[in-house]
PAKOL-130523 format. One line per field, with one value per residue (C-alpha): residue number from 1; residue in one letter; chain; x, y, z. Coordinates in steps of 0.1 Angstrom, whole numbers, plus 5000, padded with zeros to 4 digits. Example, Ala and Ser with C-alpha at 12.3 -4.5 7.8 and 13.67 -1.06 7.14 Angstrom:
% residues 2
nr: 1; 2
rest: A; S
kette: A; A
east: 5123; 5137
north: 4955; 4989
up: 5078; 5071
//
This chain:
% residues 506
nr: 1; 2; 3; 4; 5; 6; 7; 8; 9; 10; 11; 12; 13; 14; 15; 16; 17; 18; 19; 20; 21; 22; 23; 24; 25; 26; 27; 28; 29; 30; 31; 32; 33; 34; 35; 36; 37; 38; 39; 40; 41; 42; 43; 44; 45; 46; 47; 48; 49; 50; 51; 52; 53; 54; 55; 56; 57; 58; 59; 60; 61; 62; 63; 64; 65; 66; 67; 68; 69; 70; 71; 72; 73; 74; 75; 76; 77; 78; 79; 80; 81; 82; 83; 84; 85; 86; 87; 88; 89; 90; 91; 92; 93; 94; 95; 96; 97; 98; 99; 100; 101; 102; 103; 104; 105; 106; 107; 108; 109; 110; 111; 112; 113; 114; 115; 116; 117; 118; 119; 120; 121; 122; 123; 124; 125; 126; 127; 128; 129; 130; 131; 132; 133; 134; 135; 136; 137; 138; 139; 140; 141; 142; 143; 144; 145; 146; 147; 148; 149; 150; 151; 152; 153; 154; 155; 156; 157; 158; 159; 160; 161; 162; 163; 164; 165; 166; 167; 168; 169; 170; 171; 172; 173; 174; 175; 176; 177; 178; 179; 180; 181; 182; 183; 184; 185; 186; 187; 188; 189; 190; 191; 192; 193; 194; 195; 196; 197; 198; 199; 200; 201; 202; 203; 204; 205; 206; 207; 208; 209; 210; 211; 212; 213; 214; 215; 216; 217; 218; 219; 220; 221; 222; 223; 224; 225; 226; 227; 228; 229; 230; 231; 232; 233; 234; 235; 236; 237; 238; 239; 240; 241; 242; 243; 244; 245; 246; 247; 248; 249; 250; 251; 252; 253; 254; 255; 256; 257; 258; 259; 260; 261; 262; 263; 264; 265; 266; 267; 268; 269; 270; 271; 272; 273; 274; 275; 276; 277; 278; 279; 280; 281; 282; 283; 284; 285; 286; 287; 288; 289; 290; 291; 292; 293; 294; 295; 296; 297; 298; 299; 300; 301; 302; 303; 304; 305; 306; 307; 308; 309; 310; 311; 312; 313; 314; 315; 316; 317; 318; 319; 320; 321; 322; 323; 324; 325; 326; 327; 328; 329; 330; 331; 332; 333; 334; 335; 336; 337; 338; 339; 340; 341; 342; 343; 344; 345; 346; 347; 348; 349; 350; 351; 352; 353; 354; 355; 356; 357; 358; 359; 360; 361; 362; 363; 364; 365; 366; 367; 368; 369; 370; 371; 372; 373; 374; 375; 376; 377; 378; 379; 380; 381; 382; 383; 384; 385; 386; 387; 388; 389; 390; 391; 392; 393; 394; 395; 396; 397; 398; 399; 400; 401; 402; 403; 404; 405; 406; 407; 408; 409; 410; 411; 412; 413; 414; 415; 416; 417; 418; 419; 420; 421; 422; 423; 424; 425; 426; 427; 428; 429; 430; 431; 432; 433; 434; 435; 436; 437; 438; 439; 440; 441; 442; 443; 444; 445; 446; 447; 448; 449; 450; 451; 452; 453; 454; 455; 456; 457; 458; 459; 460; 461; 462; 463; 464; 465; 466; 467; 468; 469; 470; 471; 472; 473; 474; 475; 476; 477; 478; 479; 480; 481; 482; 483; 484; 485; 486; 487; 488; 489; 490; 491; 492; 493; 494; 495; 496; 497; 498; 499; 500; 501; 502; 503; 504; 505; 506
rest: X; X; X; X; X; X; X; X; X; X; X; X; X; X; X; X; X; X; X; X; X; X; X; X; X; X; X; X; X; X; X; X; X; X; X; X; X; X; X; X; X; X; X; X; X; X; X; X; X; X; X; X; X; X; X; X; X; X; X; X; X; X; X; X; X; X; X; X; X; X; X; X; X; X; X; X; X; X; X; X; X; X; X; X; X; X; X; X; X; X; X; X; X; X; X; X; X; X; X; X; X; X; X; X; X; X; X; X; X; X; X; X; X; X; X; X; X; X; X; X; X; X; X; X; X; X; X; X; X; X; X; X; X; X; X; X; X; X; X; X; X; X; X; X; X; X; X; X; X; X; X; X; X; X; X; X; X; X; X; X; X; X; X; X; X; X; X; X; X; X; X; X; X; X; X; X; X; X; X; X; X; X; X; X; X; X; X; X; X; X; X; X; X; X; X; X; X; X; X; X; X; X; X; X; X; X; X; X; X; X; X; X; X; X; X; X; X; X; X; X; X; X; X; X; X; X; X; X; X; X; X; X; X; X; X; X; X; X; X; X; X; X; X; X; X; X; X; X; X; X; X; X; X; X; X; X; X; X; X; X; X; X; X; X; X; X; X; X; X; X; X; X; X; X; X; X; X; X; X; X; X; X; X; X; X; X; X; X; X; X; X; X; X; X; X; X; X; X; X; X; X; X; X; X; X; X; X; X; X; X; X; X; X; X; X; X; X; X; X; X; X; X; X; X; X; X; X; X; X; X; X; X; X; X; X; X; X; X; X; X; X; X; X; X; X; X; X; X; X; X; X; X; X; X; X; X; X; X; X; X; X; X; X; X; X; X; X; X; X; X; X; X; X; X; X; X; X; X; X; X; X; X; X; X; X; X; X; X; X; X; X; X; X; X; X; X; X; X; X; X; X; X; X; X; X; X; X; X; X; X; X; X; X; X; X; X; X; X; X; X; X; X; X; X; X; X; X; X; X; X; X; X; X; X; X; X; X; X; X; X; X; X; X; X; X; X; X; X; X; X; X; X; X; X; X; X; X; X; X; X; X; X; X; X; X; X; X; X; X; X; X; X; X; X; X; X; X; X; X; X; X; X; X; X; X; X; X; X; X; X; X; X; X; X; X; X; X; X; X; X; X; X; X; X; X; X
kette: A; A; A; A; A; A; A; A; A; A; A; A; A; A; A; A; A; A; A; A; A; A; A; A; A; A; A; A; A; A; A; A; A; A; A; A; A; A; A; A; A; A; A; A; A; A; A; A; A; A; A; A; A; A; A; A; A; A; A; A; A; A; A; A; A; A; A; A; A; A; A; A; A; A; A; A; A; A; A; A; A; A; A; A; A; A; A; A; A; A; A; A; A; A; A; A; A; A; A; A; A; A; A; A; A; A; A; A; A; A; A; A; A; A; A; A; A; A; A; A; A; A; A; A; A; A; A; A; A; A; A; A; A; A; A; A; A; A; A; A; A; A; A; A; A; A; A; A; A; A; A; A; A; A; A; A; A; A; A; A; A; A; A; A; A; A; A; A; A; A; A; A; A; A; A; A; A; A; A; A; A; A; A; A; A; A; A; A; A; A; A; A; A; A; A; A; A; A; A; A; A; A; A; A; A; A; A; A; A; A; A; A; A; A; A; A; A; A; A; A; A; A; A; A; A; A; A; A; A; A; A; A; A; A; A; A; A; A; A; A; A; A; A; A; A; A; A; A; A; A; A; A; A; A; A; A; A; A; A; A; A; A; A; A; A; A; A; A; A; A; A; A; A; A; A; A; A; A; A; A; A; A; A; A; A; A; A; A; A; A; A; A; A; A; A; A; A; A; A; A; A; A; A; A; A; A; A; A; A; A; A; A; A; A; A; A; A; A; A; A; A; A; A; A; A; A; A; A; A; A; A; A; A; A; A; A; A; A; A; A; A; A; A; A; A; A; A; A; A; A; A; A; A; A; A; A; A; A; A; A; A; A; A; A; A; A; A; A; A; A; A; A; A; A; A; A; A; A; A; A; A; A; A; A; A; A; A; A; A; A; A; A; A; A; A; A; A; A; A; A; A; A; A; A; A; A; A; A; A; A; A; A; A; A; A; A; A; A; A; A; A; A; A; A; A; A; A; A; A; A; A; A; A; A; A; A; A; A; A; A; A; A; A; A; A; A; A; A; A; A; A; A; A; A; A; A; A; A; A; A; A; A; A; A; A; A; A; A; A; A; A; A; A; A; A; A; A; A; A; A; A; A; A; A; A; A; A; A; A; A; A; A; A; A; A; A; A; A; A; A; A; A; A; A; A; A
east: 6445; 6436; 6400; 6389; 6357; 6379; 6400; 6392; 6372; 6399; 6429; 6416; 6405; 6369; 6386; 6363; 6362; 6343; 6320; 6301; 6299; 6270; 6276; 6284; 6263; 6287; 6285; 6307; 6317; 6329; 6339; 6335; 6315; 6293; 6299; 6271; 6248; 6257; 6293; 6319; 6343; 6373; 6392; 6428; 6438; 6469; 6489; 6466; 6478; 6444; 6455; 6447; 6424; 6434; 6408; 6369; 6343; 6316; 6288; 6269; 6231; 6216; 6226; 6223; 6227; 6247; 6281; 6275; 6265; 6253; 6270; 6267; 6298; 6305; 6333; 6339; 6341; 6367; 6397; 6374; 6379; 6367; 6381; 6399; 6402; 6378; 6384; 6358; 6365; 6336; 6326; 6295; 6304; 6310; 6309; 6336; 6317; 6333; 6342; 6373; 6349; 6331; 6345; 6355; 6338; 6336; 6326; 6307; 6335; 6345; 6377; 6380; 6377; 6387; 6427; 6428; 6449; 6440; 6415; 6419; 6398; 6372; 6355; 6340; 6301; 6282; 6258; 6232; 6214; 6178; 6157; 6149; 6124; 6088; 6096; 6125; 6109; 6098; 6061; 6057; 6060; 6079; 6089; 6122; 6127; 6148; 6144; 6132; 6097; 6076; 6089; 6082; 6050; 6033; 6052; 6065; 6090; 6091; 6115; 6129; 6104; 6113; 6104; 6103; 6120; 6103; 6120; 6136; 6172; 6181; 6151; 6173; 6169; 6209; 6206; 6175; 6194; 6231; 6207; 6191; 6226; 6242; 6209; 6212; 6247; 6247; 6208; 6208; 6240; 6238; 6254; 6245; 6254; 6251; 6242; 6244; 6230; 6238; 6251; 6272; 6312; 6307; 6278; 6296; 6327; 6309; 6290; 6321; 6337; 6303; 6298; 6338; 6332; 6300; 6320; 6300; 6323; 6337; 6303; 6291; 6299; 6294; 6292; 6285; 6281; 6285; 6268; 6290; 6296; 6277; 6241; 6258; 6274; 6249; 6223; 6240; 6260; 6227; 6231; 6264; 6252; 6226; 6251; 6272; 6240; 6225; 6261; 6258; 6218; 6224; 6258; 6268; 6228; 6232; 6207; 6211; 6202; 6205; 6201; 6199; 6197; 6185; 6163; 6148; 6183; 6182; 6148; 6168; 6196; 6174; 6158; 6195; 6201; 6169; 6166; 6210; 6199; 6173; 6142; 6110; 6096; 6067; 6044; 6067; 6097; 6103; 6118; 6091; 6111; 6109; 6085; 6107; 6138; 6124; 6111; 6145; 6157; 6137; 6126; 6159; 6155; 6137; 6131; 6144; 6148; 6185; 6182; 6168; 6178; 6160; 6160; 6150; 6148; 6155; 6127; 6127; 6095; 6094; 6076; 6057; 6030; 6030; 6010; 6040; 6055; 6082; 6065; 6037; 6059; 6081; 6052; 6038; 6072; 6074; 6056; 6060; 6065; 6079; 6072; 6095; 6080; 6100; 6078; 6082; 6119; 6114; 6098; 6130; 6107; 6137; 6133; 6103; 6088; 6046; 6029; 6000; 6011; 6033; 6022; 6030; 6015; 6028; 6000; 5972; 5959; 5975; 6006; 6018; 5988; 5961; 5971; 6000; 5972; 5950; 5973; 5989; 5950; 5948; 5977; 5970; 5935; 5945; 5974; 5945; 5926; 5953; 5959; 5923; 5924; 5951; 5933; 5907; 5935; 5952; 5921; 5898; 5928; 5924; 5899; 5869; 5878; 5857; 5877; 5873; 5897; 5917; 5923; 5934; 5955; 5975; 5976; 5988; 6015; 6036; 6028; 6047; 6070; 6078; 6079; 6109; 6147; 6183; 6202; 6239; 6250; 6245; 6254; 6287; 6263; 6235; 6252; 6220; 6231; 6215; 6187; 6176; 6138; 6123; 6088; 6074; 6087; 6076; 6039; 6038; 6045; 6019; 5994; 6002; 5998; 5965; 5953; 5963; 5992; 6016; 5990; 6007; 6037; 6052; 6059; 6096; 6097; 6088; 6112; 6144; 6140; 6140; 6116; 6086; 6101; 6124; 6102; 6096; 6132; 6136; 6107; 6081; 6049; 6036; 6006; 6005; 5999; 5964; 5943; 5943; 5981; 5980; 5955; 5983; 6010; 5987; 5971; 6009; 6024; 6000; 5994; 6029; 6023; 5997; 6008; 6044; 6057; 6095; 6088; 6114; 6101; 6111
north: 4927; 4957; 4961; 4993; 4989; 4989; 5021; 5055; 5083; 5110; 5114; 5127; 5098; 5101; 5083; 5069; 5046; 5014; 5018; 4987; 4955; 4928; 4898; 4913; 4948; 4975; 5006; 5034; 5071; 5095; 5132; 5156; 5143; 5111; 5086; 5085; 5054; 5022; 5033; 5007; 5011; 4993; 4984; 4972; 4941; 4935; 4938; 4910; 4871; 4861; 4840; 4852; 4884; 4912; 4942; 4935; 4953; 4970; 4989; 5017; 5011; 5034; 5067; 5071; 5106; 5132; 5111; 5076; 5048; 5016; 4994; 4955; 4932; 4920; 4899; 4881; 4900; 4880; 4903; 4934; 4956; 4987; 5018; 5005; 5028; 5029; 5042; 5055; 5051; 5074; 5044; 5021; 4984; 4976; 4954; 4950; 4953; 4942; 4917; 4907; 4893; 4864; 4831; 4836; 4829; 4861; 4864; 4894; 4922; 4915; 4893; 4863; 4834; 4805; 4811; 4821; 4853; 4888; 4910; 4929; 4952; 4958; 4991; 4992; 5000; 5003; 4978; 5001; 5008; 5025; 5000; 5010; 5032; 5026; 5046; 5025; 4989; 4972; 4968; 4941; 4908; 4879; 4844; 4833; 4799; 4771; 4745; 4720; 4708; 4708; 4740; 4760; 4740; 4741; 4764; 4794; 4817; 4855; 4872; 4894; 4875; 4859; 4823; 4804; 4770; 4748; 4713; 4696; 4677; 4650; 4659; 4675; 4711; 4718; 4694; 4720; 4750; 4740; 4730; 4765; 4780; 4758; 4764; 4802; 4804; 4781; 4794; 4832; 4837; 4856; 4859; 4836; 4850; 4822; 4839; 4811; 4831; 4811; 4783; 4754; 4757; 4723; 4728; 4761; 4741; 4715; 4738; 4754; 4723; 4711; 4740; 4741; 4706; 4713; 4740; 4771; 4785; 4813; 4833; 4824; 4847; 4833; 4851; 4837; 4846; 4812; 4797; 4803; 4840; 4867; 4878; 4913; 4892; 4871; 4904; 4920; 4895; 4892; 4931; 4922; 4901; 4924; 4945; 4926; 4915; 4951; 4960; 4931; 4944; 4983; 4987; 4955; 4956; 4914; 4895; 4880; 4848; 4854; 4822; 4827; 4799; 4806; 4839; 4824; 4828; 4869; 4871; 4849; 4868; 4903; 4890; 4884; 4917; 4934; 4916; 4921; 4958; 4959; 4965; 4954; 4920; 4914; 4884; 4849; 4871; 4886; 4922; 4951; 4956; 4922; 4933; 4963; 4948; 4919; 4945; 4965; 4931; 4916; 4953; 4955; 4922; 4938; 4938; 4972; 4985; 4975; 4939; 4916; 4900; 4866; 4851; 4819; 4818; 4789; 4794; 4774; 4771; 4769; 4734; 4733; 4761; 4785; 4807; 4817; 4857; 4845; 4827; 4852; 4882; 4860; 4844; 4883; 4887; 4855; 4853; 4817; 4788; 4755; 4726; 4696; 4664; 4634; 4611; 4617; 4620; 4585; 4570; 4583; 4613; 4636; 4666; 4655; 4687; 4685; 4698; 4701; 4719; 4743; 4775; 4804; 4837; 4836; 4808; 4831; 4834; 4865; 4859; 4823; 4825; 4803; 4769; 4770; 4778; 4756; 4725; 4735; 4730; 4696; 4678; 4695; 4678; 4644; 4641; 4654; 4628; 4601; 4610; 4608; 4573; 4562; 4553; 4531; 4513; 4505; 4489; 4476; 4471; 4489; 4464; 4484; 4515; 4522; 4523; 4563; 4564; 4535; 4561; 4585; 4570; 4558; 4594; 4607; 4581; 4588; 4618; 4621; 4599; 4622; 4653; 4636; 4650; 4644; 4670; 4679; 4683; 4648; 4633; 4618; 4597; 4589; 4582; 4598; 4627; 4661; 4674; 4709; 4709; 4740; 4753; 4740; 4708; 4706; 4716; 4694; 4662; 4669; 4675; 4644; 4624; 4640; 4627; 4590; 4595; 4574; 4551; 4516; 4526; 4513; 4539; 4533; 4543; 4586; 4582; 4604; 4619; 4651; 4658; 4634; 4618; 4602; 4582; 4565; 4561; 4547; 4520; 4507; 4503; 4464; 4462; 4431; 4427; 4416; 4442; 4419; 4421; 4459; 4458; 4437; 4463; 4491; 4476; 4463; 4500; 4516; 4498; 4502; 4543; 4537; 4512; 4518; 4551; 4539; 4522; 4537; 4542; 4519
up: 2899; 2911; 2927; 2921; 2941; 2973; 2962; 2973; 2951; 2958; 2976; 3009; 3028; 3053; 3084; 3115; 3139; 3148; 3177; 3183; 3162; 3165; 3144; 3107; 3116; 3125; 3140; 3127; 3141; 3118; 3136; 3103; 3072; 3071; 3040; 3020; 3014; 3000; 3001; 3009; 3038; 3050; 3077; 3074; 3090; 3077; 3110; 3121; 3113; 3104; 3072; 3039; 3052; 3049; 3054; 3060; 3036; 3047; 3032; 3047; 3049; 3077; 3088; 3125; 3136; 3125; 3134; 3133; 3105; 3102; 3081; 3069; 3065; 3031; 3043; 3077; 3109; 3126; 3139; 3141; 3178; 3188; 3182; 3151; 3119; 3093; 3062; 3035; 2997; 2990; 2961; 2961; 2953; 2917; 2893; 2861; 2830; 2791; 2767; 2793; 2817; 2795; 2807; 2844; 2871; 2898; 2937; 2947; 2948; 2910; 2917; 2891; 2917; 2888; 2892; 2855; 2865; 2863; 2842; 2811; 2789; 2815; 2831; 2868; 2873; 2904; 2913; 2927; 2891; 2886; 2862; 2828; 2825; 2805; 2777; 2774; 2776; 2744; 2742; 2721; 2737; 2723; 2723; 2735; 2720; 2743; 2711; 2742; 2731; 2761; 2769; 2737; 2729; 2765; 2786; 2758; 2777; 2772; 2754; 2783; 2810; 2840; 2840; 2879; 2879; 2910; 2916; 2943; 2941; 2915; 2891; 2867; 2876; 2864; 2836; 2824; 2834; 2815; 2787; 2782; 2786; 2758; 2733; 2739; 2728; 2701; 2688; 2697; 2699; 2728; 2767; 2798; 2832; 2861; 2892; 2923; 2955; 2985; 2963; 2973; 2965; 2952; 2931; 2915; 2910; 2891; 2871; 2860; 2849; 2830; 2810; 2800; 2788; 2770; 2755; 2761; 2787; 2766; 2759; 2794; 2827; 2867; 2896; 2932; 2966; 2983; 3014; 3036; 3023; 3053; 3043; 3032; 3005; 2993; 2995; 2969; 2945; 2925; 2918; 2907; 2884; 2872; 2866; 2843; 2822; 2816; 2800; 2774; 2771; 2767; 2756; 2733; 2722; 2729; 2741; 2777; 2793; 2831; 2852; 2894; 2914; 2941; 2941; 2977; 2989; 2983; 3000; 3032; 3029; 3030; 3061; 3079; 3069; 3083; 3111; 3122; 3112; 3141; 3118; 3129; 3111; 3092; 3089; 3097; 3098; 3070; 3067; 3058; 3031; 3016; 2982; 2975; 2979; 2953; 2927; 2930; 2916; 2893; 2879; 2865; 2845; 2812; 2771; 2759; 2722; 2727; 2735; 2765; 2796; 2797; 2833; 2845; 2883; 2906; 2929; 2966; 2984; 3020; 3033; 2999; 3015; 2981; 3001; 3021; 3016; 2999; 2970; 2972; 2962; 2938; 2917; 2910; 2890; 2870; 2834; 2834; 2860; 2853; 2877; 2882; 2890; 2908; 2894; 2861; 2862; 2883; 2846; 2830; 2811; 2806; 2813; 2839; 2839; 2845; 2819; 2841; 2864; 2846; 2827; 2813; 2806; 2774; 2764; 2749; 2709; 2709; 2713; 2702; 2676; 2673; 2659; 2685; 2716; 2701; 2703; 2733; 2748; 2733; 2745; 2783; 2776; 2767; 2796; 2819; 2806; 2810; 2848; 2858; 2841; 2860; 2889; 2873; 2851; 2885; 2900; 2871; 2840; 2809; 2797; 2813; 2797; 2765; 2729; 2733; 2766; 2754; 2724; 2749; 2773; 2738; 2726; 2756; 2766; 2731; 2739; 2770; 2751; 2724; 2749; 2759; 2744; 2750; 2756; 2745; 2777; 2791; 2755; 2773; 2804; 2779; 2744; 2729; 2704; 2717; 2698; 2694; 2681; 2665; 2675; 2641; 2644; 2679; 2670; 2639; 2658; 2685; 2657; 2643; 2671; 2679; 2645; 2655; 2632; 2652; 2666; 2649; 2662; 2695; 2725; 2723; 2693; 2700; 2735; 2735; 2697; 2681; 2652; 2648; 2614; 2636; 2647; 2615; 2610; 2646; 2641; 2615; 2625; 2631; 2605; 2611; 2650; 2664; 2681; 2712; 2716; 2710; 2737; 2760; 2757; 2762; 2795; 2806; 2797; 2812; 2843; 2851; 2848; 2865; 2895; 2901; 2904; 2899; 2868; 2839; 2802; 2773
//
């Protein structure tokens, strides 16, 4: 394959020589004309035996004086020497851009990293792209559907938005994430780009292999600048990404799903960056730079009159304080947040995201309409109510509740119940048959259980389905069962919620 990022802009070549290096922050003289900003340079190392490298790419962030730059390593350092020959391509990094690039996985440079052999039908774009501009945005604001209920009921997404996804390990964060990507090809018919920013080589690896199983590799792109990949790489490979969505967006007028895990990692990897470059830190050591280096980002993510780039953000914050810079500049960006509780996922209330502490700006009359608001209100009401009742079921029993919050707790338990879903993409470890739930059908079946619809029927009976309806197909209610044993189950049920946090649902 040939990498045209690396090859020179004409045939006379801007030669220099390295002066100084300091971990992957090199200092470069050049005796006639200085390469511009973010261009790429590169040094040859092929004389070297230093296993499969061959050159070392650097990018030019800092102009010096009139004969020196300073540039950050995209690549290792290891081989590099003073007075060595640098050569300038007189490109910025790019990115390959087309219909040839759907179903391979790419590092930061462009190169197809899954072994699936070289590219074809593609163009090269740089990475450094201005955002669109206002009188190019859309101005109406939209939803953007995921057909997962407690999403689209309680935490709507925007239609070119950027949604935060908080949770820890083993709470289903991927699970969510491969499910979004496998709804958005199948519903919209649109593109998913993965972006993994500091990312684990396992972690892509297994990604790769899930979503070629689940089938929704060939309208699907992923692009990674791995942990172990210098800061220079990691800075920029979300850019790469960004890149390859906006081409989908402006030219192929396709909507875009873009998924980054993690965007915490780009602010780290800016503050390697700033602080190899010398500059001065801010408050707990983050670069100066940190909220325009952000915005340059997440700008870039937008709903135009061509199509929109829909991204849902992985977002890591630092000892839980969500007062720290980091969090602070990242939350101003996001339209909606999703929380992921261990707890819940602990009970086996898949996908465990908290209803009550997740919430989107999208959740107004205005925008999802009344009824939708309305209801929305209602069911964050009655699980409020349920988790300030907790407490005195634990201690007293449900006994000493009156028949009002015994209503309640009842609601709101098949309603966490039927906020539950299986997904399609753990269909082969669960044996349930994925469900995709529309917005109307999700509505309609918390409105029914509101009205006490569903009251006869046992929990079990609204866990892992789609549509309400299902429920009656699932289980008949027990006419015939005493109010004092309905009273049993419902103290039992719900002094297990309330008593064990490990407890798994029926």
């Amino acid at each position: 394959m040939t990498t045209s990022v690396l090859q020179p802009a004409d045939n006379k070549l801007n030669i220099g020589s390295i002066i100084a290096i300091r971990g992957s922050v090199i200092d470069v003289c050049f005796a006639t004309k200085l390469p511009r900003i973010h261009s790429i340079l590169t040094v040859d190392l092929s004389d070297i035996a230093l296993g499969d490298t061959e050159q070392v790419v650097i990018e030019v962030l800092e102009q010096r004086n009139a004969k020196q730059v300073r540039c950050i390593a995209l690549t290792p350092t290891q081989g590099l020497a003073r007075g060595m020959q640098v050569k300038g391509s007189g490109n910025p990094l790019l990115a390959p851009v087309g219909s040839g690039i759907l179903s391979r996985m790419f590092d930061v440079f462009g190169k197809p990293i899954d072994r699936q052999g070289s590219l074809t039908d593609i163009k090269w774009r740089s990475v450094h792209r201005a955002p669109p501009t206002l009188s190019e945005r859309s101005t109406q604001s939209q939803i953007f559907t995921t057909g997962i209920k407690v999403i689209d009921v309680l935490v709507p997404l925007e239609k070119g938005g950027k949604a935060g996804l908080f949770g820890g390990a083993g709470v289903g964060k991927t699970v969510l994430l491969t499910e979004m990507i496998h709804n958005m090809v199948g519903k919209h018919k649109g593109v998913s780009i993965f972006c993994g920013i500091g990312e684990r080589c396992r972690e892509g690896e297994e990604l790769y292999r899930e979503m070629k199983a689940a089938g929704v590799l060939p309208n699907m792109v992923m692009v990674f600048g791995q942990m172990n990949e210098p800061p220079g790489s990691r800075f920029r490979v979300g850019q790469a990404a960004l890149t390859m969505a906006e081409y989908f967006r402006d030219d192929e007028h396709r909507d875009v799903l873009l998924l980054i895990d993690n965007i915490f990692r780009f602010i780290q990897a800016g503050s390697e960056v700033s602080g190899l470059m010398g500059q001065m830190p801010s408050r707990l050591g983050y670069q100066p730079t940190m909220g325009t280096e952000l915005a340059s980002l997440e700008e870039r993510i937008a709903n135009t009159n061509n199509g929109a780039i829909t991204s849902i953000q992985a977002v890591y914050v630092p000892a839980d304080d969500f007062t720290d810079p980091a969090a602070v500049h990242t939350f101003s960006h996001l339209s909606a947040s999703i929380v992921l509780s261990r707890q819940r996922a602990s009970e086996g209330l898949f996908p465990a995201i908290d209803p009550l502490q997740s919430n989107s700006k999208m959740a107004s009359p205005g925008i999802v309409g009344e009824r939708h608001y309305q209801l929305a209100q209602k069911v964050r009401s009655t699980l409020a109510q349920y988790a300030e009742l907790k407490d005195i079921i634990a201690m007293l029993g449900l006994e000493q509740l009156s028949p009002e919050d015994r209503s309640v707790v009842g609601r709101a338990r098949r309603l966490e119940r039927f906020l539950t879903q299986p997904f399609f993409t753990t269909e082969q470890f669960t044996n349930h048959t994925g469900k995709l739930v529309s917005l109307d059908e999700s509505l309609d079946g918390c409105e029914r259980i509101l009205n006490d619809e569903f009251k006869d029927y046992p929990e079990s009976a609204l866990y892992m389905i789609g549509n309400i309806d299902e429920a009656k197909l699932k289980s008949r209610p027990n006419k015939q069962a005493s109010s004092a044993t309905d009273t049993a189950s419902t103290v039992k049920n719900a002094a297990k919620a309330a008593g064990a946090d490990n407890e798994h649902a029926p």
